[in-house]
FIGU-43242 format. One line per 2 residues: number of its first residue (from 1); for each residue x, y, z of N, C-alpha, C. Coordinates in steps of 0.1 Angstrom, whole numbers, m for minus. Atoms other than C-alpha are relative to their C-alpha. Example, Ala and Ser with C-alpha at 12.3 -4.5 7.8 and 13.67 -1.06 7.14 Angstrom:
BEGIN
1 = 9,m12,0,123,m45,78,9,12,0 | m9,m11,0,137,m11,71,m8,11,8
// end
This chain:
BEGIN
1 = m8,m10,m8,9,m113,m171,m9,8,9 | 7,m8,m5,m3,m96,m141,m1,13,m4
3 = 3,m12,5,m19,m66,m143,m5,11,10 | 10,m7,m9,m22,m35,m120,m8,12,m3
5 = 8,m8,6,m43,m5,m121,8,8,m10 | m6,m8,4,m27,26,m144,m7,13,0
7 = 2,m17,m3,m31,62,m144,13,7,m10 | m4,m7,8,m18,91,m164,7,12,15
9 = m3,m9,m10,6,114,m143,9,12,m6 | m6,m10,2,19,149,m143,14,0,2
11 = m19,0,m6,61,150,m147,7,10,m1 | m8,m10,m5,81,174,m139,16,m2,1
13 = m12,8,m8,119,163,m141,9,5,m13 | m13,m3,5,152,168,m161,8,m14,1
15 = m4,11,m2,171,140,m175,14,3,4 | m15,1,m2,206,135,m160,4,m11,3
17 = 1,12,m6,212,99,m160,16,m8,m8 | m12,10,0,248,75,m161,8,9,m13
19 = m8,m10,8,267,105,m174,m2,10,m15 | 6,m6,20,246,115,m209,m14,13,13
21 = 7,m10,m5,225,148,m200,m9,10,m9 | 2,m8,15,199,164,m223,m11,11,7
23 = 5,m14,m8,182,199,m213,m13,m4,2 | 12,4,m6,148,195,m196,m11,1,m16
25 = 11,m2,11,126,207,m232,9,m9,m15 | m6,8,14,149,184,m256,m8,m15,m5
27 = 12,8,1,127,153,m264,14,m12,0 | m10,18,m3,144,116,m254,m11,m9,0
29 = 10,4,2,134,87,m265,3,m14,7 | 3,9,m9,125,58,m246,m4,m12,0
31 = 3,14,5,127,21,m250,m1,m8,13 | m1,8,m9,114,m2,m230,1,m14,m2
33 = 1,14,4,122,m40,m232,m1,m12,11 | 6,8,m10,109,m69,m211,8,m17,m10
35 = m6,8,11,131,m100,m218,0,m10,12 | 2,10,m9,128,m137,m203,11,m13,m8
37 = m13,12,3,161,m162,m203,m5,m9,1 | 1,17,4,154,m198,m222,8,m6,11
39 = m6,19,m10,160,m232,m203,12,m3,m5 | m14,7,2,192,m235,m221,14,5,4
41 = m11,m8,m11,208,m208,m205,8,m7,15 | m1,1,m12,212,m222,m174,6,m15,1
43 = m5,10,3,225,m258,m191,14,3,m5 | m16,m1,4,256,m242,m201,8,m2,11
45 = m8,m2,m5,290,m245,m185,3,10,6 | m1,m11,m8,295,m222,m157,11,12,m4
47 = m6,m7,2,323,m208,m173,m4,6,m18 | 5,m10,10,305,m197,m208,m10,6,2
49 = 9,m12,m8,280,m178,m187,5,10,1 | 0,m9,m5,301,m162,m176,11,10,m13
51 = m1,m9,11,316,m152,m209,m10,8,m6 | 13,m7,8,285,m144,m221,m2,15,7
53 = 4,m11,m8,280,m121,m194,12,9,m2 | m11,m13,1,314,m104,m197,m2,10,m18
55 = 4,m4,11,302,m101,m233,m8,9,1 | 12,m10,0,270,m84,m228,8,13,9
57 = m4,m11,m10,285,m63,m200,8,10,m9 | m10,m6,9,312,m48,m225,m7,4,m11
59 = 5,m7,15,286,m41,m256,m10,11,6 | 11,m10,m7,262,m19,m228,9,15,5
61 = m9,m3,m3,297,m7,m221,6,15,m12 | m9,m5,12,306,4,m252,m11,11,m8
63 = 10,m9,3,274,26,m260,m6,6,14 | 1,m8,m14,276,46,m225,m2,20,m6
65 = m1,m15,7,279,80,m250,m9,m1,m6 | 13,5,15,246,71,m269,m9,1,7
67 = 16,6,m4,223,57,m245,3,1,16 | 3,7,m14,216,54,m209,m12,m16,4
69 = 7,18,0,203,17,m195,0,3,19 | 4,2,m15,180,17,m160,m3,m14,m3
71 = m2,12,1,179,m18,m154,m11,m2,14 | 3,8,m9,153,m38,m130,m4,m14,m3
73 = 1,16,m6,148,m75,m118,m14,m2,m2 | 15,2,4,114,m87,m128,m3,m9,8
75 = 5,18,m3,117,m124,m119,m10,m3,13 | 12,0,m10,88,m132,m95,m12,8,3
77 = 14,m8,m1,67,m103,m97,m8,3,m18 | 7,2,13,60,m100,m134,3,m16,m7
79 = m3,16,5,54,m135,m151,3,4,m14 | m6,m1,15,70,m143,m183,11,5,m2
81 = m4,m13,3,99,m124,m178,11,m2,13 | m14,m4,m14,134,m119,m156,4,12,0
83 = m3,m15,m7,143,m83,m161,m5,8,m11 | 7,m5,4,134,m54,m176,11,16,m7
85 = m9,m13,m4,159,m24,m195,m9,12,m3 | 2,m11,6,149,10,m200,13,9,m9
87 = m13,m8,7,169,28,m227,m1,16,m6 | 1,m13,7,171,69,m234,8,1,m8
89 = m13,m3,8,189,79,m261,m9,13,m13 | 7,m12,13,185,112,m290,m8,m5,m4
91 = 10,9,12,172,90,m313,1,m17,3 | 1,17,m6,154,58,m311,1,m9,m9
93 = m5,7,10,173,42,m340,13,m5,12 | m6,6,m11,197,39,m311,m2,m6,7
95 = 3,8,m10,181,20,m288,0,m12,m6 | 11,16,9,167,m4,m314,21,m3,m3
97 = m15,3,5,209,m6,m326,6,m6,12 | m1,9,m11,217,m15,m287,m5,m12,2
99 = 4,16,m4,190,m43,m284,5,m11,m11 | m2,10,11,199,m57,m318,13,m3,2
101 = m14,m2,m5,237,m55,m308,1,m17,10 | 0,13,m11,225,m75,m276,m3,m15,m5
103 = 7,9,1,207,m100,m291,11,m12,m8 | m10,7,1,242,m113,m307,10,m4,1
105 = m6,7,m11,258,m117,m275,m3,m16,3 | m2,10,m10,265,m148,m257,m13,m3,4
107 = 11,m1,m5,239,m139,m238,m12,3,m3 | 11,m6,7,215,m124,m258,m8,m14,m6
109 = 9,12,10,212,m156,m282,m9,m4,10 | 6,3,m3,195,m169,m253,m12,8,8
111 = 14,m13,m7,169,m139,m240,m12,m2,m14 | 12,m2,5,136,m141,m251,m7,13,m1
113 = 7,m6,3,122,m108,m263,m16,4,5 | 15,0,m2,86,m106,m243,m11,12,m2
115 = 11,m17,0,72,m70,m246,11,10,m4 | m6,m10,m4,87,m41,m254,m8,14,m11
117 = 9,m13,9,73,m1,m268,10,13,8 | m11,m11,1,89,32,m269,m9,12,2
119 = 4,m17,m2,77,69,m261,12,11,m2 | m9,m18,m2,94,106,m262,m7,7,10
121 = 3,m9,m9,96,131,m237,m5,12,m5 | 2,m14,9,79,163,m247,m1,13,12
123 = 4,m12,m8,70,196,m230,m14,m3,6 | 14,5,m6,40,198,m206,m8,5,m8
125 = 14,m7,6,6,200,m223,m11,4,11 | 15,m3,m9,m19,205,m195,9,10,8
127 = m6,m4,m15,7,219,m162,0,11,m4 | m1,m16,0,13,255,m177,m11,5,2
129 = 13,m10,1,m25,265,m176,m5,m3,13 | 7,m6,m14,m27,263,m138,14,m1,5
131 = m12,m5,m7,7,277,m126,1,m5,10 | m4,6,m15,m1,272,m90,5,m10,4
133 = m5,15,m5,m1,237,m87,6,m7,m10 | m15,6,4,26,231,m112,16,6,8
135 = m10,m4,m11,50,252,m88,m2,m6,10 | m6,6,m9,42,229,m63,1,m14,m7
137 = m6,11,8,48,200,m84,16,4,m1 | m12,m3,m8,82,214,m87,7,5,7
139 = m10,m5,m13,91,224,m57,0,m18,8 | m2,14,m11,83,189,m41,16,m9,m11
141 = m7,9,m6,112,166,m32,m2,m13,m3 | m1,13,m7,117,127,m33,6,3,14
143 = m7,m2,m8,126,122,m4,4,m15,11 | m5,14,m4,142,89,17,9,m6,m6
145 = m9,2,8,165,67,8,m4,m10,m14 | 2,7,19,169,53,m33,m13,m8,m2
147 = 16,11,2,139,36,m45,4,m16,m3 | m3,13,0,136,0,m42,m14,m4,m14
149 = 10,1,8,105,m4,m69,2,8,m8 | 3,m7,12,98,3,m104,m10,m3,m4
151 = 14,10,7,64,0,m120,2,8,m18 | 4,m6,14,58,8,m159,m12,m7,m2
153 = 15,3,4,23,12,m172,m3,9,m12 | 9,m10,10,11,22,m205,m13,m1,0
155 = 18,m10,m3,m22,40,m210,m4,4,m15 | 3,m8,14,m42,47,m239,m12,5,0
157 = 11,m3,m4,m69,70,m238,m11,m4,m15 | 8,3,8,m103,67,m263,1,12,m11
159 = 4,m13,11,m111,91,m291,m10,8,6 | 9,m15,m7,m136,112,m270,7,9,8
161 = m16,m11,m11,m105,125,m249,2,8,m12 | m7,m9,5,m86,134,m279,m10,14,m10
163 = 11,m18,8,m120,157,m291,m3,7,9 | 4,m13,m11,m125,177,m261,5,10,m6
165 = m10,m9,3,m116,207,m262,11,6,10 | m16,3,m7,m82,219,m251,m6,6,15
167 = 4,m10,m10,m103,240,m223,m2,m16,10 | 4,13,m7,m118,206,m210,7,m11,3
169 = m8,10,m6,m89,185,m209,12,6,12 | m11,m9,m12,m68,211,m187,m8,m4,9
171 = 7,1,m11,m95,212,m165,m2,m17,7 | m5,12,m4,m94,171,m164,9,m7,9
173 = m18,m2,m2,m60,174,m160,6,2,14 | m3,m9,m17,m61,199,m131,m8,m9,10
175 = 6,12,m10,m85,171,m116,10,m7,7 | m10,8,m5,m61,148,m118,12,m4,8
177 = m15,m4,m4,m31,163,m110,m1,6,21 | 1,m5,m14,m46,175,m75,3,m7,12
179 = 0,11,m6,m48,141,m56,17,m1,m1 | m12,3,7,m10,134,m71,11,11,15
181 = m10,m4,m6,5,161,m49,8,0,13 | 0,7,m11,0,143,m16,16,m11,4
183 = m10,11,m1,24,117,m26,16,4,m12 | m7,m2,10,52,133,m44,15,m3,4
185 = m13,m1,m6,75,130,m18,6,m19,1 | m4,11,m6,73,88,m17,m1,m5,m15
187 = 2,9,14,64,81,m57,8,14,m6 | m5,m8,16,91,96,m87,m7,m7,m11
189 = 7,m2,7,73,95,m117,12,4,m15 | m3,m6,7,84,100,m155,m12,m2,m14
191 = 8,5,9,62,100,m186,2,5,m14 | m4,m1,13,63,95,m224,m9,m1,m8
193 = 11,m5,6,43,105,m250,2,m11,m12 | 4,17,10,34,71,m275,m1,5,m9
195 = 14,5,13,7,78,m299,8,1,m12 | m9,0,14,19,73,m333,11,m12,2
197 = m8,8,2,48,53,m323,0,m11,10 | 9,12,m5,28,28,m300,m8,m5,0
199 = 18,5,m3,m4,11,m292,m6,7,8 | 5,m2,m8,m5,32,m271,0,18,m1
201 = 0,m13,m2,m10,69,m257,11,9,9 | m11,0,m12,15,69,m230,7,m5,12
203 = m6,10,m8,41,52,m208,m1,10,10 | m5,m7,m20,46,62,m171,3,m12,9
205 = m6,10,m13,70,45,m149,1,8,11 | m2,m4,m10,72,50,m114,12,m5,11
207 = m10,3,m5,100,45,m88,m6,1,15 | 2,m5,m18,92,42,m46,5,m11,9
209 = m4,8,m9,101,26,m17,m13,m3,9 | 13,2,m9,62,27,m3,m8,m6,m11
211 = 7,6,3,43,2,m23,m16,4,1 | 11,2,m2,12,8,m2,m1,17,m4
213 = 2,m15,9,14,49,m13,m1,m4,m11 | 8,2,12,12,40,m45,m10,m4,m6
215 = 14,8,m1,m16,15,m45,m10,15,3 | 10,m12,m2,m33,47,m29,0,10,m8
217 = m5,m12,11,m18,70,m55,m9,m2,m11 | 5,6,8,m33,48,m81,m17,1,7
219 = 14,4,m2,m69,41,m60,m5,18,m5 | 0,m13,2,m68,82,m59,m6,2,m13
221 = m1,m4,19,m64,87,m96,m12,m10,m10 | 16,8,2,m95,61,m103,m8,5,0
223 = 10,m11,m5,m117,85,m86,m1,12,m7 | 4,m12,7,m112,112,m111,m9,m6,m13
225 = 10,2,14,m135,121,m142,12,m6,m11 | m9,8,15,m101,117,m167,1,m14,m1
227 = 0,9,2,m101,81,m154,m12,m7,m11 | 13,5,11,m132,75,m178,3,m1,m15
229 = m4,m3,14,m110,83,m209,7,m10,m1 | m11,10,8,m90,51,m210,m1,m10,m1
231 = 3,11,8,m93,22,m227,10,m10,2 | m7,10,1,m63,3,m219,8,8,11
233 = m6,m8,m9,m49,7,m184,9,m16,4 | m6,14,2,m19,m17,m183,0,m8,m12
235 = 0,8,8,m18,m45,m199,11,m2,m10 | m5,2,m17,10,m49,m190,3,12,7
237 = m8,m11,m11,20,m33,m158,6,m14,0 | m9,6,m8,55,m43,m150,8,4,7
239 = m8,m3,m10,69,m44,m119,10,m5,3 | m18,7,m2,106,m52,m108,6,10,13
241 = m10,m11,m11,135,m38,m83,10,3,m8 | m11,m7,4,161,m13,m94,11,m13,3
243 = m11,4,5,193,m31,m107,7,3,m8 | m7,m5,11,223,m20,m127,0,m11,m10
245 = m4,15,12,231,m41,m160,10,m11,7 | m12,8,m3,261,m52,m143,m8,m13,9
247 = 8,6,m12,236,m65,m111,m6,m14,m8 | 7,11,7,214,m83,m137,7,m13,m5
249 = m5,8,5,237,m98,m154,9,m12,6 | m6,12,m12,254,m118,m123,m13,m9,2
251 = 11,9,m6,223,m127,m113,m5,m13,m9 | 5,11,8,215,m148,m146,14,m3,0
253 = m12,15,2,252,m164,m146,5,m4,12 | m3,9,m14,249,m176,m110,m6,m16,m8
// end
């Protein structure tokens, strides 16, 4: 699976997504699943496709009060793999209840399972202990029209990060976070906090319509000292284009 750089980023954001809404300091949890459709999909009859699909479409349907589902297109830029959901919901006994749900659809029987890991949203740990440049963190803007790209990258830092002391990783932090404010207006950002219930330390997806700002977002964020703390950058990164469930799911019963 390709692999691009990763970085650890400062977020700033409030969920309000496909009608479910939880107050900016409430903790949501966050599933991500990477799923690649068998050879036998595509040997069915055009018209139990497209059952399948009205199937799936109606069980993502039917847990619209539970969960929200961001949806991108994988096929061609991540190998192994056609699309990608993301799922928030209170509790991540829900998520896991949605994919298990799916998996005995129509459609599901045939999805392959390739990757998937989960984080929660928490309160900031580093941004409160330099005010300044968390007020311009939010005050910036996206700005342009909807994002055509999504990347997710988990991150896991080493055990000499988590002994600093808390003084030394602010100050990392505020490293890192400086470069970052250049591009706030062409890269959205969200990030989830792992450890314990990953391999990892932390997810961060990104959303843009400038590719080549990112790449530089990322070369940026190389160049600091925190980059020295991580042990696993990617592996995978996956990239896709924004698509709703509905989108995806035409697209596998063409």
């Amino acid at each position: 699976m390709p692999v691009l750089l990763s970085l650890l980023f400062i977020t700033v954001v409030q969920f309000c997504l496909s009608g479910l809404s939880w107050a900016a300091d409430a903790p949501v949890f966050g599933t991500f699943a990477l799923y690649e459709v068998d050879k036998d999909w595509k040997d069915l009859p055009m018209e139990e496709r497209q059952k399948g699909g009205e199937e799936a479409k109606a069980l993502l349907e039917a847990f619209t009060s539970q969960v929200t589902v961001d949806g991108y297109w994988t096929y061609g830029l991540t190998t192994e793999s056609h699309f990608l959901l993301r799922l928030h919901s209170a509790e991540l006994k829900t998520n896991q209840q949605l994919l298990t749900q799916l998996r005995s659809t129509r459609l599901g029987r045939h999805l392959d399972l390739e990757y998937t890991i989960s984080g929660v949203t928490k309160g900031l740990n580093y941004a409160p202990d330099f005010p300044d440049l968390l007020q311009q963190l939010k005050g910036a803007k996206y700005e342009g029209d909807p994002s055509t790209y999504a990347i997710m990258i988990p991150i896991r830092k080493n055990a000499e990060w988590w002994n600093l002391s808390k003084e030394d990783r602010v100050a990392l932090m505020k490293e890192h976070t400086i470069p970052t404010v250049a591009y706030l207006k062409t890269v959205k950002r969200k990030l989830y906090h792992s450890t314990g219930i990953s391999d990892v330390d932390f997810l961060t997806i990104f959303e843009t319509n400038n590719l080549v700002d990112f790449n530089d977002l990322v070369i940026a964020l190389r160049m600091v000292r925190e980059d020295i703390f991580n042990v696993q950058l990617g592996e995978p990164t996956i990239i896709g284009t924004l698509k709703s469930w509905n989108d995806i799911v035409d697209l596998l019963v063409k």
